[in-house]
C-alpha positions, -999 to +999 in steps of 0.1 A: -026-346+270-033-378+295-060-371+321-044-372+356-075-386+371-083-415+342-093-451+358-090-481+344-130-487+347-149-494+318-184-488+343-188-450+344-199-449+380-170-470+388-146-443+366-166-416+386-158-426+422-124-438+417-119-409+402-125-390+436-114-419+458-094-440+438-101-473+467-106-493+437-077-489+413-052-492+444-071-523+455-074-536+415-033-530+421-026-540+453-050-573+452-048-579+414-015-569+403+008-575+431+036-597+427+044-626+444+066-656+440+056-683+418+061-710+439+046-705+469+028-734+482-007-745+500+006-734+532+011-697+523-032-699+519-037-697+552-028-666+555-061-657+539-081-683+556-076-672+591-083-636+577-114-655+563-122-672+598-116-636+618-147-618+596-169-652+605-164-648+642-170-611+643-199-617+623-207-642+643-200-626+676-224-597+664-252-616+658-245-637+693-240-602+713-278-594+705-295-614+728-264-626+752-274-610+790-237-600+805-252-607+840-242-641+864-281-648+868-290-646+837-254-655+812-260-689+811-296-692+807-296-665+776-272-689+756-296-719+763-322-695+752-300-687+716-297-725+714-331-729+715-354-703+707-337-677+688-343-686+644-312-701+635-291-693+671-280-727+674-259-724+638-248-686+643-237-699+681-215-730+667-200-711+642-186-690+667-177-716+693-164-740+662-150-711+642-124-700+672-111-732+673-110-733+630-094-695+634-067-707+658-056-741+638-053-715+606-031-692+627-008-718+639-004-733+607+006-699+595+029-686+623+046-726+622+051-725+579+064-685+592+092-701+618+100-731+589+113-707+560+127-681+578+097-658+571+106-633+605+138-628+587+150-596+573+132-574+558+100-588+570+111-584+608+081-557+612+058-578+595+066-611+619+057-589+652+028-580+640+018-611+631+027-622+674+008-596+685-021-612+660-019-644+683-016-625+710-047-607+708-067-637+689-057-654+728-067-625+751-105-626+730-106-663+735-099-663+765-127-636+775-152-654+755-147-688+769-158-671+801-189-658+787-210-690+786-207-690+820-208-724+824-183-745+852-148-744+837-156-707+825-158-700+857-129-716+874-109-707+841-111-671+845-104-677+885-076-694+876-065-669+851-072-639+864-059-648+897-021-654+883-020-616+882-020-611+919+014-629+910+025-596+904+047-575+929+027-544+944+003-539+916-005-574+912-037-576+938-052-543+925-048-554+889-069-583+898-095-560+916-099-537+889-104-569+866-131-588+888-145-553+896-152-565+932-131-595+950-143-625+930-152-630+899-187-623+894-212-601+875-191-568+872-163-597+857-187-612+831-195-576+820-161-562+815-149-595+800-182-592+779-170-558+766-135-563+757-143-593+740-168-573+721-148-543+712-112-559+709-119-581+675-118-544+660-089-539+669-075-574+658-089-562+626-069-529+628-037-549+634-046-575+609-046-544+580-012-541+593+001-571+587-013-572+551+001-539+545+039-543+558+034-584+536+027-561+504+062-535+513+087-564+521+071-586+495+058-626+500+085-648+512+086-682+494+095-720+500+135-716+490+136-683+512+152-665+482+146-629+470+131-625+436+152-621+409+130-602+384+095-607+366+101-644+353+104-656+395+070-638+396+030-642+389+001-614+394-018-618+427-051-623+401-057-648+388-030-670+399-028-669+441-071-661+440-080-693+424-052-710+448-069-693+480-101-699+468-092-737+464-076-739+501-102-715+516-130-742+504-113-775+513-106-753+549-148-741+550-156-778+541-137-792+572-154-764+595-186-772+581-182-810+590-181-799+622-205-776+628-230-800+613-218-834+630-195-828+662-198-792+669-188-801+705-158-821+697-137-792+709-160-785+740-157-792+777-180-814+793-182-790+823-193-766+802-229-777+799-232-772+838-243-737+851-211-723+868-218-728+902-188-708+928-192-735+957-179-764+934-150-768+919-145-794+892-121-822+898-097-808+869-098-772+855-084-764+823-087-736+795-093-744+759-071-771+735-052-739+722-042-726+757-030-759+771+009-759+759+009-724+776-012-740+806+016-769+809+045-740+810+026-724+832+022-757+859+062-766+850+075-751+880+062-753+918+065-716+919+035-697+910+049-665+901+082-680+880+051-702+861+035-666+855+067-653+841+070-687+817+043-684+805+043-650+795+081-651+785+072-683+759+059-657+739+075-631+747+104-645+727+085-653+698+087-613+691+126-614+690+127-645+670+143-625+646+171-617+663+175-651+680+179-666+645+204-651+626+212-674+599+211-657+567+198-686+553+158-685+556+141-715+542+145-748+565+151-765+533+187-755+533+192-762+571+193-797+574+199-791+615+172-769+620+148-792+603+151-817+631+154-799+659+127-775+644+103-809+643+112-815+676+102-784+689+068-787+671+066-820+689+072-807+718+047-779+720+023-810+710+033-830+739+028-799+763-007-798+752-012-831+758+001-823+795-018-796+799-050-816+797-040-838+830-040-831+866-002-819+871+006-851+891+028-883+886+046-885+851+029-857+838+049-838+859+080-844+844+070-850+808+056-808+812+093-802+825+109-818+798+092-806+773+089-770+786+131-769+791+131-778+752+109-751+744+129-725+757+163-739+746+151-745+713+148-703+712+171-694+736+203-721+730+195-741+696+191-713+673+218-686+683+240-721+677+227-729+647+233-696+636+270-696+639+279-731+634+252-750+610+262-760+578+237-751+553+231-764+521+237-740+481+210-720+475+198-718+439+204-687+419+169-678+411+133-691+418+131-695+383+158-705+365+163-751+378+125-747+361+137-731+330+165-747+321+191-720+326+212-745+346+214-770+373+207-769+409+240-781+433+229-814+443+222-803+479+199-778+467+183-803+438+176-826+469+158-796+495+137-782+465+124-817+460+110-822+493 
């Protein structure tokens, strides 16, 4: 008779726990064994290398938390003091001011390779919120720790920031009480800010497990956008996507490591290196490079409150992309429309960065207009169209069989899977 409780481990002590927690035959199957597409490309990696980037900063963070004094007197001279006289502070502190920005282009890539093949589509609909309220998250602990220096533009960033919630009717100017814990922002604001940044990376991590878990019920999406048809349109997790992640994750670590080492402020503020001092404001305030097409949205309209509700609404809508896109085609391959006005809209989230790094004055005024109307009819106009009235290109039959030789891809098809 089989033993119910037999494990697959050769190491008796292994064979003894998983016995009475069996973590690691459902990981050896989950991690090892799990199916997925054969071919998925490069950009389905980063997946793992922003999950890669998140244990960094929290490490990271950790270490930096130690000696960092929540306290205006003392914020910015503690970080000079990490810089310089803590073993080692100096690399622990530029991972973490390096790694956000690395953690964020990873993120990006991912949630942009997402929107390309349709991978918010049904049944992964669960699986793409979660993965918003990821970037969500990863933006709201950003944005706490860029104030934590407490250098010039952290300063005036988070009394920028924080004072776009008095924008709100009747709760909006006790919101932003409660938030500076006084009226301005000041030592009770560093601490609070000093907290949640602190405690809400665990919680990340807690949505994170999330995501992975709904990616392993759905299944992996792929490049054609095309269900799997049966084992032969399939290869185990291990060895196959491991050595591929491995591969990306140390090209990725190599680039991050460049910078550290040789321009670890090249995504820094100069303003920054100035003790944040309430009586002066800086010519031109501005948050990080990964807040600035939000910051442009946000500085589109004369209205303070209706750039509040922009801002907030251009991501809003990324959690019912799903349901602004209906096409049942998923892959951008097959949609030769979407590709361009897809492009376009990547462009244009590009150009409202670059506007949200100048004064809103002049052209830059318009260009942020432009660009911000395009954002929002991309979501809200181009892709309910699209939906109904695109012409999309055959799909192939399986994932495997144009490889095989079990027949010929349509032309149209022969020409998307080529690209």
């Amino acid at each position: 008779m089989q033993n119910p409780h037999a494990t697959p481990f050769r190491n008796p002590i292994l064979n003894w726990v998983d016995a009475r927690l069996p973590i690691l035959s459902f990981t050896a199957q989950e991690m090892g064994a799990f199916p997925v597409p054969k071919n998925i490309n490069y950009l389905w990696n980063f997946g793992v290398i922003a999950t890669v980037m998140m244990i960094v900063m929290i490490l990271t963070g950790v270490f930096l938390a130690m000696d960092y004094q929540p306290n205006a007197a003392m914020a910015f001279a503690s970080v000079q003091h990490i810089m310089r006289d803590v073993n080692y502070g100096w690399l622990v502190r530029y991972l973490h001011q390096v790694g956000s920005s690395m953690f964020f282009i990873a993120v990006w890539v991912h949630t942009f390779r997402g929107i390309y093949y349709g991978s918010f589509k049904k049944p992964r609909e669960l699986l793409w919120i979660l993965g918003v309220a990821t970037l969500l998250l990863m933006m709201t602990i950003a944005f706490m720790g860029y104030v934590l220096p407490w250098g010039q533009m952290s300063y005036w960033g988070a009394t920028v920031i924080t004072n776009m919630v008095s924008t709100i009717p009747i709760i909006g100017d006790s919101v932003t009480t409660w938030l500076w814990g006084g009226f301005s922002v000041d030592s009770a604001t560093l601490t609070r800010f000093y907290s949640l940044h602190y405690l809400l990376p665990f919680m990340l991590v807690g949505v994170v497990f999330l995501h992975t878990v709904t990616v392993h019920i759905a299944g992996s999406n792929n490049p054609l956008g095309i269900d799997t048809k049966g084992p032969q349109d399939s290869v185990p997790f291990h060895p196959y996507m491991t050595l591929k992640d491995a591969f990306a994750l140390c090209a990725f670590l190599a680039v991050f490591a460049a910078i550290v080492f040789f321009a670890p402020n090249l995504f820094g503020d100069p303003n920054n290196f100035i003790p944040a001092k309430p009586l002066l404001t800086p010519a031109d305030i501005q948050p990080e490079w990964y807040f600035l097409p939000f910051y442009a949205i946000l500085r589109a309209v004369p209205s303070k409150l209706g750039g509040v509700v922009l801002m907030f609404g251009s991501m809003g809508l990324l959690f019912v992309l799903p349901w602004l896109d209906r096409s049942p085609v998923r892959s951008g391959r097959f949609r030769p429309l979407f590709r361009n006005f897809f492009a376009a809209w990547v462009l244009s989230i590009a150009v409202l960065g670059v506007v949200g790094a100048h004064p809103p004055a002049g052209v830059w005024v318009g260009i942020g207009r432009i660009g911000t109307l395009y954002y929002f009819g991309f979501l809200l106009l181009v892709l309910p169209w699209l939906s109904k009235h695109e012409h999309t290109l055959p799909l192939p039959d399986s994932i495997s069989l144009p490889v095989l030789g079990g027949g010929e891809l349509p032309a149209g098809a022969a020409a998307a899977q080529a690209e």
